[in-house]
C-alpha positions in Angstrom: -2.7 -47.8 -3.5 1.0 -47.2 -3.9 2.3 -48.3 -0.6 6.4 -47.4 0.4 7.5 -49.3 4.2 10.8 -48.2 6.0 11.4 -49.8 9.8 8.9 -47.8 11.6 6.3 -46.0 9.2 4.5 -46.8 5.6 3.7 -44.3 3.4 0.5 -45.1 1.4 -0.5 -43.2 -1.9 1.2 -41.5 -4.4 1.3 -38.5 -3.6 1.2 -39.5 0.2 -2.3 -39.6 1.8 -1.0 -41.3 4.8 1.6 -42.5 7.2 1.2 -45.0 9.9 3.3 -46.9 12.0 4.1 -50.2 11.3 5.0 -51.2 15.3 3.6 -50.8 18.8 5.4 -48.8 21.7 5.8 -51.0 24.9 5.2 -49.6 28.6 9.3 -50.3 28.8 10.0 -48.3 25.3 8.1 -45.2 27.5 9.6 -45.4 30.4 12.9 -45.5 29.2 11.7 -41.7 26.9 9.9 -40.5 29.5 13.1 -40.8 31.6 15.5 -39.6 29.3 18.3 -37.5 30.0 17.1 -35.8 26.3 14.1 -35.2 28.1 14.8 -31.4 28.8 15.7 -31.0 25.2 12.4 -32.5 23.8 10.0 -30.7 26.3 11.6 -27.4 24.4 11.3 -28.8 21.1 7.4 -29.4 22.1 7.2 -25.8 23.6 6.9 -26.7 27.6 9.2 -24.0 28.8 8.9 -22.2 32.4 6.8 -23.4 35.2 5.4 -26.1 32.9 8.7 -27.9 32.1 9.7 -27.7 35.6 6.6 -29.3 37.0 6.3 -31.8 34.4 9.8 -33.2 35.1 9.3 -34.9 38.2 5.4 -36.0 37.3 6.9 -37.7 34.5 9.2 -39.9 36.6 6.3 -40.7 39.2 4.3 -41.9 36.1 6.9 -44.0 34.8 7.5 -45.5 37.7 3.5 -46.4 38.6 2.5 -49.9 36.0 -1.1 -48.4 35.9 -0.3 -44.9 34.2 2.4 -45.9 32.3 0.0 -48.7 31.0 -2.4 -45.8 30.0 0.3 -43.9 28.7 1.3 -46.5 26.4 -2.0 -47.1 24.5 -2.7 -43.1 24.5 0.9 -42.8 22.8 0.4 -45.6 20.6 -3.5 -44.4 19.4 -2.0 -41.3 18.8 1.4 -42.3 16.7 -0.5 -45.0 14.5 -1.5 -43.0 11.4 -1.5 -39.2 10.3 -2.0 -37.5 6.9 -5.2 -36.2 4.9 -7.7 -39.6 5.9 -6.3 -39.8 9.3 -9.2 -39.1 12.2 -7.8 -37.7 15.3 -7.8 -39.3 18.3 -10.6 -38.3 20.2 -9.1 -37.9 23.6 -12.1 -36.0 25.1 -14.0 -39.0 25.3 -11.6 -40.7 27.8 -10.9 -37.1 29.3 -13.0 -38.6 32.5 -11.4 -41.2 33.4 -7.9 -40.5 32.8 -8.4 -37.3 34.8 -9.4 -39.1 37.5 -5.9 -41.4 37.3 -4.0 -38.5 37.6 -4.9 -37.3 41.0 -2.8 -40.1 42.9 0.1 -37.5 41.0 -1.1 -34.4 41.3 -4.7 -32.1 41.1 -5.9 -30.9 37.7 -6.5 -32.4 34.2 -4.8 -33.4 30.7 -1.4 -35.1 32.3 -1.6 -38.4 31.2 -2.7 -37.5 27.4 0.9 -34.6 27.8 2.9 -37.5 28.4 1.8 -39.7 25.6 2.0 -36.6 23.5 5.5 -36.6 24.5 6.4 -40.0 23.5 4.4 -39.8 20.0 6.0 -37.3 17.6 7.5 -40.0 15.4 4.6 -40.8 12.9 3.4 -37.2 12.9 6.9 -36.2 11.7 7.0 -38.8 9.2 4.0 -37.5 7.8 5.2 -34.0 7.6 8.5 -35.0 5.8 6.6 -36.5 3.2 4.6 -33.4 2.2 7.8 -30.7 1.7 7.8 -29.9 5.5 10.8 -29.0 7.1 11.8 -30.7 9.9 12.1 -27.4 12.0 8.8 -26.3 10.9 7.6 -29.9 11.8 8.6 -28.9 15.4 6.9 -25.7 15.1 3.9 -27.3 14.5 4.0 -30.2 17.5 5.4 -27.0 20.0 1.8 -25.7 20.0 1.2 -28.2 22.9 3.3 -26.2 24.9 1.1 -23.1 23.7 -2.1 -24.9 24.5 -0.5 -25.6 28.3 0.8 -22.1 28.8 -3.3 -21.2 28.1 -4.8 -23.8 30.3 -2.1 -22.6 33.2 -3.3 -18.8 32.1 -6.6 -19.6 33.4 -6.1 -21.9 36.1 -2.7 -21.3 37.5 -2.2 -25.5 37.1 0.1 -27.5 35.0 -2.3 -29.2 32.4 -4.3 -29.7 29.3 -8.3 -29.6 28.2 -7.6 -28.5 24.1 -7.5 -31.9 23.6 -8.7 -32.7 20.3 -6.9 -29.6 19.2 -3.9 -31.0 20.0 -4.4 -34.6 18.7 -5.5 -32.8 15.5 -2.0 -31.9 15.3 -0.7 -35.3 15.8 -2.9 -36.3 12.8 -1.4 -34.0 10.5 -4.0 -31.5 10.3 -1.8 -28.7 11.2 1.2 -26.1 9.6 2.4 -23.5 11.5 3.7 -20.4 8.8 4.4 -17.4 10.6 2.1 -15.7 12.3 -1.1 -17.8 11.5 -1.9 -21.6 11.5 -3.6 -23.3 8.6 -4.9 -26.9 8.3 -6.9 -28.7 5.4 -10.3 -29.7 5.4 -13.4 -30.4 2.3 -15.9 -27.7 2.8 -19.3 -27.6 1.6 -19.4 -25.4 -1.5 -23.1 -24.1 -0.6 -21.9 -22.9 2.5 -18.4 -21.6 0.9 -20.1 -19.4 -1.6 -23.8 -18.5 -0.4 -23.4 -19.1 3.4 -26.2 -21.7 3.1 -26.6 -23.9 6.0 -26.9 -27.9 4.9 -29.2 -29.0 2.4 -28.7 -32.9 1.9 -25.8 -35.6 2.2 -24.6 -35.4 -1.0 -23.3 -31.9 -1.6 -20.3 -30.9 -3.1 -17.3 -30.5 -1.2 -13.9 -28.7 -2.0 -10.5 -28.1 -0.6 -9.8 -25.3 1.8 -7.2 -24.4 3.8 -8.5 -23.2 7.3 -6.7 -20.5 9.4 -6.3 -20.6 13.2 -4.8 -16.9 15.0 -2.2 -19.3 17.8 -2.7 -16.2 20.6 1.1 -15.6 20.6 1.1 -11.9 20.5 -0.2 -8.8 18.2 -1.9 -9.4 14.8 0.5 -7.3 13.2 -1.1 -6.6 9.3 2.2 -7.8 7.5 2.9 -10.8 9.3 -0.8 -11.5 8.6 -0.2 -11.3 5.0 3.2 -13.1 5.2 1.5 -16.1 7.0 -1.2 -16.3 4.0 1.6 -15.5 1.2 3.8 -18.4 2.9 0.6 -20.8 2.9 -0.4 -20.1 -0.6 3.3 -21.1 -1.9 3.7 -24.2 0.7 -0.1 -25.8 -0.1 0.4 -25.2 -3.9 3.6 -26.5 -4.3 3.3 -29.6 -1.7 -0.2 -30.6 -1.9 -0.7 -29.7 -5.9 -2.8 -33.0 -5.9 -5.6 -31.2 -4.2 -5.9 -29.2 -6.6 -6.7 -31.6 -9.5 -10.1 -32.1 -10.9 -11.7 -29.0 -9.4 -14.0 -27.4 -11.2 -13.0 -24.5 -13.7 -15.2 -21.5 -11.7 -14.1 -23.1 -8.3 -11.3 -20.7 -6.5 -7.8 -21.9 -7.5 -6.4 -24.3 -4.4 -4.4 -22.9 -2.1 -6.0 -19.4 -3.0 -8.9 -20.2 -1.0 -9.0 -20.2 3.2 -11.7 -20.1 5.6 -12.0 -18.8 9.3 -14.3 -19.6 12.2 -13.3 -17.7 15.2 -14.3 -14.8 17.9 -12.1 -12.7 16.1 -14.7 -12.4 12.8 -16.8 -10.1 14.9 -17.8 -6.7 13.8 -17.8 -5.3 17.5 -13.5 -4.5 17.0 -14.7 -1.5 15.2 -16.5 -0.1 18.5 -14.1 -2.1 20.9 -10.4 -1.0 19.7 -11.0 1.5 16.4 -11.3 0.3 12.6 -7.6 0.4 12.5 -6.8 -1.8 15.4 -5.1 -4.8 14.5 -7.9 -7.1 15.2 -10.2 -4.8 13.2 -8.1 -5.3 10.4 -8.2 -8.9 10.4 -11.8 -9.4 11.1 -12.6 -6.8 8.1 -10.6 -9.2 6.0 -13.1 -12.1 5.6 -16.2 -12.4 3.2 -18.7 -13.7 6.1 -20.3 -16.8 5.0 -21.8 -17.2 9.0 -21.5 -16.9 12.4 -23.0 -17.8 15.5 -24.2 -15.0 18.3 -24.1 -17.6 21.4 -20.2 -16.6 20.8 -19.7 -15.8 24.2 -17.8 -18.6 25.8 -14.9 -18.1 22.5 -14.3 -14.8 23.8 -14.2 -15.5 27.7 -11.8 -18.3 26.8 -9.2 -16.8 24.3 -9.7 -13.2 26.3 -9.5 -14.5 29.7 -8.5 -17.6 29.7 -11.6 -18.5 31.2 -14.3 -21.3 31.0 -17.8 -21.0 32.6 -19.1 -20.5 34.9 -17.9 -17.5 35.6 -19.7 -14.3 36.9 -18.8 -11.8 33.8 -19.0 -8.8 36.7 -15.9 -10.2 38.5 -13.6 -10.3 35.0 -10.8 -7.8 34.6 -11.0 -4.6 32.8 -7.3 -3.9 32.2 -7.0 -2.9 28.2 -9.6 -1.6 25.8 -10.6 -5.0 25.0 -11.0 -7.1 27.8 -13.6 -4.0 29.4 -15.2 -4.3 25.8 -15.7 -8.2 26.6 -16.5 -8.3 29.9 -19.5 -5.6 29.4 -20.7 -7.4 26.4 -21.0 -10.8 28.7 -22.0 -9.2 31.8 -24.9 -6.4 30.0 -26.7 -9.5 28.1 -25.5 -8.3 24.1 -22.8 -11.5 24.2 -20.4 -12.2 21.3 -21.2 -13.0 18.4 -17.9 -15.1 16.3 -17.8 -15.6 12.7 -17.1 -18.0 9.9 -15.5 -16.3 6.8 -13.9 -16.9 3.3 -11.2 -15.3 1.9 -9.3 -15.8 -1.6 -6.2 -14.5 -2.2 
């Protein structure tokens, strides 16, 4: 494997499959970031704006200045920077979620601060990685802001500085993601049994295929032309900067980068009822060829609705627009949610 070295990163492959760091982070290297006067600058480049950023200021300079959470910090941060790209696994943070929880409360209440602050101090191989597949360095930041989008949720629900998406956003510090527009898309092999008859699995050793998965960021309507922008925009940026993907597929296999999947609460059929066939949402959901879906959907929607997580009494939610009341009866009569997994090609 073709592998290139600068002073903080390799690049291995040719095209790039990976980049990883060559060189450890030190409890002094993040205190002196975390401290930084560019701090202000990077917690907007990472999307912490608002109550978030002003909160997280002075918790930053308590941990920095404690030996045991900066410790943490350190091996969070450096788990996190050591490799992204396509064979990368993301760090899985939920496994730990426990016990650095509990360190956080000689700071303050609530969960996720430790993992923020390693996030903060760990953009470096991501970005790398990025750079090396045709990614703009503005776009780069695009992607890593959606931790600020993923705290601006968790305080939507809780009214608390903090984090629980936590493998979604080490996913992004692996690589996974691009932010285009409206949508997100990330790359993953998908079972072609399940891609093109919706079969559940069969056996180990079935095909797989590249797809480009799309995530709906809850940043605002689903406006039908930036939809279609979005999946223009990712059609021109996978084909042109991940080409390799596409080589050796089979001839009757949906060209790469034409191909995307969805699993979300959005790919229900209850839009149609809920807000009218020609309701934004409705227009997305009726989008996707459905290839499955899962009718114990109900937790999605309380979360990406309401910003809640259960237990909660579905009585007691809010009834303010069309579609929260449409929710909250579904949850609190018995009927639920169902969500969906769909394949589109374009």
């Amino acid at each position: 494997m073709t592998v290139r070295r600068s002073p903080q990163h390799e690049v291995l492959g040719n095209p790039p499959v990976a980049v990883r760091a060559t060189s450890s982070l030190s409890p002094a290297d993040v205190r002196v970031m975390l401290t930084a006067p560019s701090r202000p600058a990077l917690l907007e480049r990472l999307g912490i704006i608002g109550e978030d950023a002003a909160d997280l200021g002075p918790l930053a300079d308590a941990a920095a200045a404690d030996e045991e959470l900066l410790a943490e910090i350190t091996t969070i941060a450096n788990a996190l920077r050591s490799g992204a790209g396509l064979e990368e696994t993301a760090l899985d943070l939920s496994a730990q979620k426990e016990r650095h929880d509990a360190l956080q409360q000689r700071l303050a209440p609530g969960e996720g601060l430790l993992p923020i602050l390693a996030f903060l101090v760990s953009t470096s191989t991501v970005r790398a990685w990025h750079a090396t597949r045709g990614l703009d360095e503005e776009l780069s930041w695009t992607v890593l802001a959606d931790l600020g989008q993923q705290m601006r949720v968790h305080r939507r629900g809780t009214d608390l500085l903090g984090l629980h998406q936590l493998n979604w956003v080490t996913g992004n510090w692996a690589g996974r993601l691009v932010h285009l527009g409206r949508l997100q898309f990330d790359l993953s092999r998908r079972r072609v049994a399940r891609l093109e008859h919706g079969t559940e699995r069969t056996g180990p050793d079935e095909p797989v295929r590249w797809v480009i998965g799309t995530h709906i960021p809850a940043i605002g309507p689903l406006d039908p032309e930036a939809v279609e922008e979005s999946f223009t925009a990712a059609t021109a940026y996978f084909t042109e900067q991940y080409a390799d993907l596409g080589q050796d597929r089979p001839a009757d296999a949906p060209a790469f980068g034409h191909e995307f999947t969805c699993d979300s609460w959005l790919l229900s059929g209850e839009f149609e009822e809920i807000t009218g066939p020609e309701s934004n949402l409705a227009r997305f959901a009726a989008l996707w060829e459905r290839i499955g879906g899962d009718p114990q959907g109900g937790d999605g929607a309380l979360f990406f609705v309401f910003g809640k997580r259960p237990p909660v009494d579905p009585t007691t939610l809010p009834r303010r627009t069309r579609l929260e009341a449409g929710v909250a009866e579904r949850l609190a009569d018995g009927r639920g949610w169902t969500t969906g997994s769909g394949r589109l090609l374009r």
